[in-house]
C-alpha positions as CSV (number, residue, x, y, z in Angstrom):
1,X,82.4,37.5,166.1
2,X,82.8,37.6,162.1
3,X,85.1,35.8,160.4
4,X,87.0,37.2,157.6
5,X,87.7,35.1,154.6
6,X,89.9,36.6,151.7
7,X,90.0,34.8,148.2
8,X,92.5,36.3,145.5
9,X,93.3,34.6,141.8
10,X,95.7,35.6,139.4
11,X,96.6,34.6,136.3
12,X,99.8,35.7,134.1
13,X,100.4,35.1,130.7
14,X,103.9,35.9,128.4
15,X,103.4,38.1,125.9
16,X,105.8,39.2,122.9
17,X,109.2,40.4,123.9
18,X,109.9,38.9,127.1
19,X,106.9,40.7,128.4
20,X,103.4,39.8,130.2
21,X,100.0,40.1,130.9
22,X,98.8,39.9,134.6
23,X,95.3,39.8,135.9
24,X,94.3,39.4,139.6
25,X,91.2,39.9,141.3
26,X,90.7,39.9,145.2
27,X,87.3,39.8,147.3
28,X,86.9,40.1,150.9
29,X,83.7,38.9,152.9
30,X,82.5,38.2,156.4
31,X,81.4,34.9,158.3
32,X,79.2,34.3,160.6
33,X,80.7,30.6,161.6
34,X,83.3,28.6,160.5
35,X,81.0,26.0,159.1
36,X,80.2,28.1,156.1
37,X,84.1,28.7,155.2
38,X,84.8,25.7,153.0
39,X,81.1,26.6,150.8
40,X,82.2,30.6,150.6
41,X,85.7,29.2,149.5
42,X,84.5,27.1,147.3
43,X,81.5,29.8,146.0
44,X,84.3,32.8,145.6
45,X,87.1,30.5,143.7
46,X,84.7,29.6,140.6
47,X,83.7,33.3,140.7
48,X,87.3,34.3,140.6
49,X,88.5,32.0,138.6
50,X,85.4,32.7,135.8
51,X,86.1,36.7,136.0
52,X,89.5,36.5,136.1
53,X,89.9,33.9,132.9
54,X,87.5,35.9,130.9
55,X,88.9,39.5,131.6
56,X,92.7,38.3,131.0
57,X,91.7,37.5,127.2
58,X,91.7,41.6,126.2
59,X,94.9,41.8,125.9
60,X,95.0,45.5,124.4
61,X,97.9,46.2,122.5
62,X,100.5,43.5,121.2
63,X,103.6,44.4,119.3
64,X,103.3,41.2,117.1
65,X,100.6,39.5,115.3
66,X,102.3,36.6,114.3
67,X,102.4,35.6,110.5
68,X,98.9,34.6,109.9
69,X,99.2,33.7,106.5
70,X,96.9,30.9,106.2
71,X,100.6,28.4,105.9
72,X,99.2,25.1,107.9
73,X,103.1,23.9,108.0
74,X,103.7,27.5,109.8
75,X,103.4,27.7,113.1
76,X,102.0,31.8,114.3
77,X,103.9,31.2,118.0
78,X,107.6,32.1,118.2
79,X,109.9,29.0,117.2
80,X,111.0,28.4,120.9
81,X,107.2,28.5,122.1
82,X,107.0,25.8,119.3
83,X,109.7,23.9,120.1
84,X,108.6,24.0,123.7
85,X,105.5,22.6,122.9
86,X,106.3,20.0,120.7
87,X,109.2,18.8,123.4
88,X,106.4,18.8,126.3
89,X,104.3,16.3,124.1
90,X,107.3,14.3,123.7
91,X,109.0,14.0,126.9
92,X,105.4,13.3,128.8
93,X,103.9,11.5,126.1
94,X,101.4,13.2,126.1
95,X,98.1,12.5,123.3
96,X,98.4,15.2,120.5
97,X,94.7,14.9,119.9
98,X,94.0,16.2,123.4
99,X,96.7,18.7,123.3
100,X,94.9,19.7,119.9
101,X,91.6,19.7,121.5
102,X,92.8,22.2,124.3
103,X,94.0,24.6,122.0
104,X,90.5,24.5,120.4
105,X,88.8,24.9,123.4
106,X,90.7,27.6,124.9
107,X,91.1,29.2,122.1
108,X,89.2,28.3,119.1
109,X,92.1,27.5,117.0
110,X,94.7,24.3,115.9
111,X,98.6,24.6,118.2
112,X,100.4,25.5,115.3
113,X,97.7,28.7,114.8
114,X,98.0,30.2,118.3
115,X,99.9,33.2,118.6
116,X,102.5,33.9,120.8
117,X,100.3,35.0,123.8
118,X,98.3,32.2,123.4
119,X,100.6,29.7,122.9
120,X,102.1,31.0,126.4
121,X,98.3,30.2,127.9
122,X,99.4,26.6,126.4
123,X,102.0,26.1,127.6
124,X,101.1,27.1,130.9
125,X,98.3,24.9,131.2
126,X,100.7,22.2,129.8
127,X,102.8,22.6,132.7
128,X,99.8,22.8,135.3
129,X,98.0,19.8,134.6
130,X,98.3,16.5,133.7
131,X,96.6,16.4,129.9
132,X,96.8,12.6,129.9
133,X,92.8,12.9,131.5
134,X,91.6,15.1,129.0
């Protein structure tokens, strides 16, 4: 008898305007023993996760680019994404030179140059895990 394991991952982000941008991807394969169910869950996760984080990035159309003019004290996110941000640094304590490094990492820029869509994929990941170990 076959066993039937189903892996789906999803991944929203907020966009400009109280909108978003959702991606979700969801794979279906067959067993032959239970044995092999925590290696196949395991196996289809990182390829969800991988496909599903590099497909949400092409975001099509957005209705605002945010300022970009090159201001360093100007901060391209809306000012309650910014104010957000800077509060969830505060009240966790969190290290600004790891929150800094994130930013680079996921998106090749400093906090205060993410745009808004980005600065949502900050926050997010704020909010999901604890920076602290970075």
């Amino acid at each position: 008898m076959a066993i039937v394991i189903e892996a789906n991952y999803t991944k929203k982000l907020g966009l400009p305007g109280y909108s978003s941008h959702q991606y979700s991807v969801t794979l279906r394969t067959e067993l032959a023993n239970l044995n092999q169910v925590e290696a196949e869950s395991t196996r289809l996760h990182t390829l969800l996760q991988s496909s599903v984080d590099r497909e949400i990035q092409k975001v099509g159309f957005l209705p605002d680019k945010g300022n970009g003019n090159g201001n360093h004290d100007v901060w391209n996110c809306s000012p309650k994404q910014r104010q957000y941000i800077i509060d969830l640094v505060d009240q966790n304590r969190l290290d600004k030179t790891a929150v800094e490094q994130l930013a680079q990492d996921r998106f090749g820029k400093s906090v205060r140059g993410l745009n808004r869509l980005e600065a949502s994929g900050l926050i997010e990941e704020l909010k999901e895990q604890d920076i602290r170990g970075i």
